[in-house]
Each structure stands twice: as C-alpha cells, then as structure tokens.
C-alpha positions as CSV (number, residue, x, y, z in Angstrom):
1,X,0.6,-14.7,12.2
2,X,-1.9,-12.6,13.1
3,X,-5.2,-13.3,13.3
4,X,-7.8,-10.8,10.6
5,X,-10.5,-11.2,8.6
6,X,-10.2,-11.4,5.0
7,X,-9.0,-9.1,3.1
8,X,-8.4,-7.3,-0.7
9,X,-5.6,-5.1,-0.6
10,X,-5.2,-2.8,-3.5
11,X,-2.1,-0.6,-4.3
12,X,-2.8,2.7,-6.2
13,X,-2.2,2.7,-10.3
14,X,1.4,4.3,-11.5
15,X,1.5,7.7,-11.2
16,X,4.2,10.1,-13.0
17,X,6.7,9.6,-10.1
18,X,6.8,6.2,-10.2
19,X,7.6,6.5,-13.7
20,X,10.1,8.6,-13.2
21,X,11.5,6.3,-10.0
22,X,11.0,9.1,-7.3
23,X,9.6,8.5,-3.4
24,X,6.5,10.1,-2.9
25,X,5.6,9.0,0.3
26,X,3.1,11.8,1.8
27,X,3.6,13.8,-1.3
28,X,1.5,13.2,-4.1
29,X,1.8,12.8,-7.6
30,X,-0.9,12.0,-10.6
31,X,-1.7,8.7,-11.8
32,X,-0.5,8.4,-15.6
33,X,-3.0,7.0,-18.1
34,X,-1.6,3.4,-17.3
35,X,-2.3,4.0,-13.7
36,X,-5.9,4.9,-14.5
37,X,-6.1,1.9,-16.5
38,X,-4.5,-0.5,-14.1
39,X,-7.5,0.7,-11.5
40,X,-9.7,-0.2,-13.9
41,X,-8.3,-3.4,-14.1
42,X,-8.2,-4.0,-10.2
43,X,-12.2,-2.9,-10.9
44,X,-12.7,-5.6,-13.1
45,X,-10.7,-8.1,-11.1
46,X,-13.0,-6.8,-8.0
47,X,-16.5,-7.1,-10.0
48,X,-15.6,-10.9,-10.8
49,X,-15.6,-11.3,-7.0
50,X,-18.6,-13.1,-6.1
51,X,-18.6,-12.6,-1.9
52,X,-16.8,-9.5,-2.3
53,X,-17.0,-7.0,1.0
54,X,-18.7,-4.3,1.3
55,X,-16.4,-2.3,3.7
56,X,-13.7,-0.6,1.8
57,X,-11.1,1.6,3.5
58,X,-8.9,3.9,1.5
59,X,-5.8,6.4,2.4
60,X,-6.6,9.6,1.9
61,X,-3.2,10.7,-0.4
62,X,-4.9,11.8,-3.7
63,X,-3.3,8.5,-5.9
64,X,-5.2,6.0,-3.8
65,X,-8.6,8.1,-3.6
66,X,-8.2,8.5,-7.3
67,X,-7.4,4.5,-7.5
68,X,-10.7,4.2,-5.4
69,X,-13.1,5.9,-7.6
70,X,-11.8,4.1,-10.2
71,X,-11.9,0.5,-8.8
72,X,-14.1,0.6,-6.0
73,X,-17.5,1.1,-7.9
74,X,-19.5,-0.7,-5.7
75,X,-19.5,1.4,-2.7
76,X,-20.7,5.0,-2.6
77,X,-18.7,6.2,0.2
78,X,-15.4,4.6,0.8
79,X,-13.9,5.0,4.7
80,X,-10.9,7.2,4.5
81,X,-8.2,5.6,7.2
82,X,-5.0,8.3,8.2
83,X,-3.5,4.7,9.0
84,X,-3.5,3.5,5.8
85,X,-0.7,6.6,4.3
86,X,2.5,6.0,2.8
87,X,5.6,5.9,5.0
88,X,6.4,9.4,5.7
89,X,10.1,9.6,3.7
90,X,10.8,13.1,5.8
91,X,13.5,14.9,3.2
92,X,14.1,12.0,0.7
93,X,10.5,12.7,-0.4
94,X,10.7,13.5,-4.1
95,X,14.1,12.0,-4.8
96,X,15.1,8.8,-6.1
97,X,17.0,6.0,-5.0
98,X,19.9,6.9,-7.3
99,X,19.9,10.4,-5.1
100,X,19.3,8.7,-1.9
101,X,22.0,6.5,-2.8
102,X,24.6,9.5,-3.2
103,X,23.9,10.5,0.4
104,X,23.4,7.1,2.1
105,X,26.3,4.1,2.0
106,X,22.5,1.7,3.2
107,X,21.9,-1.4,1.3
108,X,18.6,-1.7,-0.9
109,X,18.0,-5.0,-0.7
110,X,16.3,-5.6,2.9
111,X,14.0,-2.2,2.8
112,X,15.7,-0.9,6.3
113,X,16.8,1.9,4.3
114,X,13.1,3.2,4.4
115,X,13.1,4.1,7.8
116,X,16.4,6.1,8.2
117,X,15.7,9.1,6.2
118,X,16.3,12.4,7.8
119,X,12.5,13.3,9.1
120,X,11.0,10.5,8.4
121,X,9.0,7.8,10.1
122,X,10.7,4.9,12.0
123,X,10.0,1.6,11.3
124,X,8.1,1.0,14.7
125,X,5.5,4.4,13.8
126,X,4.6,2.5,10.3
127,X,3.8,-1.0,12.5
128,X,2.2,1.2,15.0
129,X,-0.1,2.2,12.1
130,X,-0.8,-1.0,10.3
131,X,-1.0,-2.9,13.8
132,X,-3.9,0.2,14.7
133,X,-5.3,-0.5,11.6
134,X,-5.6,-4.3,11.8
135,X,-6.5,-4.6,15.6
136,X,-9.8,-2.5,14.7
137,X,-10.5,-4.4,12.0
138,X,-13.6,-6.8,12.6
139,X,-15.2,-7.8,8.8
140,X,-14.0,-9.2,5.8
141,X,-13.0,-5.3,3.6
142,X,-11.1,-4.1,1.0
143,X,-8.1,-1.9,1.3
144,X,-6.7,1.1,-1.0
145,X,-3.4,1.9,0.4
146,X,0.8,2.1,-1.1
147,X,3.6,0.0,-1.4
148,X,5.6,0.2,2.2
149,X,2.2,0.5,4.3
150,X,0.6,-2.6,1.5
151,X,3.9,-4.3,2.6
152,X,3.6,-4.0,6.1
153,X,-0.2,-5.1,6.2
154,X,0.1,-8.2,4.6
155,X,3.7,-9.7,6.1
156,X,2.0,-9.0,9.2
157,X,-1.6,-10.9,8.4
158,X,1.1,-13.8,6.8
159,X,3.4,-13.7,10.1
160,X,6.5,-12.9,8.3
161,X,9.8,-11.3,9.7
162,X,10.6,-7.7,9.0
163,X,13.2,-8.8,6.4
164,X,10.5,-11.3,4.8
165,X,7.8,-8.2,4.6
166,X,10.0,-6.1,2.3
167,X,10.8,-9.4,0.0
168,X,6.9,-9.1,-0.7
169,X,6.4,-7.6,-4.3
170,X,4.4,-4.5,-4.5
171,X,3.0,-5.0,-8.3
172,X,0.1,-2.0,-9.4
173,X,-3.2,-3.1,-11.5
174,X,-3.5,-6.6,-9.1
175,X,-5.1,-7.0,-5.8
176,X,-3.7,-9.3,-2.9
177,X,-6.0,-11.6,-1.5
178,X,-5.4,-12.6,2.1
179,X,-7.2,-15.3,3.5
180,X,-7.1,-18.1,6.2
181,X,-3.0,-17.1,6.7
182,X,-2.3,-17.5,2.8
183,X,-2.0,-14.4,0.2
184,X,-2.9,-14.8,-3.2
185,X,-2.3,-12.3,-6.1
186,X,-5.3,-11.7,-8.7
C-alpha cells in the first residue's frame, strides 16, 4: 500500500466520445450537457465536505479543466499536473473498442490491452507518472484527472495488483475518497 495523504479524486463529466464509446486519451473531446451536470454534481458533493483541502491539482486535457471550473469552486487557481493526463493510446486514439477489437485478438477484461497500442504508452510510463505524482504529494488535495490514470492512482494508494487496479470502476459525476488505505465512493 502506499503510504499518501488523503485524497478526492475526481474523473471528468461524459463528454461526446464517451457517448459515442471512443478512446480519447490525449485527444480531447467536449463534455455533453450531462457531463456538465455530473461536475456540478461532484461540486455539490465537494461543497458538503466539511475539512475539504485546499490543494487541488487538475490535468491539463481540456474535459478535466472544464470538469474543474465546474466542480472546483473553491479554489481560484487550480495546479495543472502533466502527470495527471490520460494514457497516451498512440494510434487507437479516437477508435472504439469494437475497432480496436478488429485489429487486436487481446482480451478486455484485465485492461492489459491499454498499454499495447501501436504508439502508445507502456504500462510502466503510466506508473512512472502516477508514482511521480504521489511521491511529491505531501497534503491532503483533490485530484481532476481520467479513467486509466484515476485507475492507476488509487489501486496504487489501496495496494492492489495491476489486475486488481483495472477491476476498479471508473463512474463520472462521483468522487473517490481515499483515506487511511480504504476508498470510498461519494
């Protein structure tokens, strides 16, 4: 397990990709209404927080900046954190699984599939990443950040094996809390 201080990790509202089930990865796409309204949600889940940090740190891909400004009201300038991107998905940005599947024979279901696309980041550049982020980490913060990376950051602040991380659901419009080695979903 490793050892952090507390944290609120947010993932960025839907955005017409997901709705349409493509990758995005480093590419971007626009939240939908719904994604606007589920950051307004995590904003109201955040506002009921009574100790809630003060230190927020957001990627800088446009969904999660957008999913900031909605949610994270209370801070003026959020810290924008390179470490904190999406998996790069190299050429299967854009496409979706049903076209990834058509070039690919890889199974689904443990998420190793992620980190074989042609261009894209390996498995041990994301952990480099989240592992950067973490170790530099020294207060209690909030976190805007994407499915893979959100992934990553908490199966590595709950100790899990790589299979375990990518069992971890990836829900928009809630916030994971982690705390004292235990992650619980507002």
């Amino acid at each position: 397990m490793f050892d952090h201080p507390e944290l609120y990790i947010l993932r960025y509202g839907e955005t017409i990709w997901n709705r349409q089930s493509r990758y995005q990865g480093r590419k971007d796409s626009p939240l939908t209404q719904k994604g606007r309204q589920q950051a307004v949600r995590q904003r109201k889940l955040l506002n009921a927080i009574e100790t809630l940090p003060r230190k927020v740190f957001v990627s800088p891909l446009g969904r999660t900046v957008e999913t900031a400004r909605l949610a994270v009201t209370f801070v003026e300038h959020p810290i924008l954190d390179d470490c904190l991107q999406e998996l790069n998905f190299g050429k299967w940005e854009g496409a979706t699984k049903q076209e990834i599947s058509e070039q690919t024979n890889f199974s689904f279901e443990d998420g190793s599939w992620y980190f074989t696309s042609p261009e894209g980041e390996t498995f041990a550049m994301i952990l480099a990443r989240a592992l950067e982020f973490l170790n530099h980490l020294d207060e209690p913060a909030v976190v805007v950040t994407h499915g893979v990376t959100s992934r990553l950051l908490r199966g590595l602040c709950l100790g899990l094996c790589q299979s375990d991380i990518f069992k971890l659901p990836i829900d928009q419009g809630c916030i994971y809390h982690l705390a004292n080695g235990t992650e619980t979903i507002l």
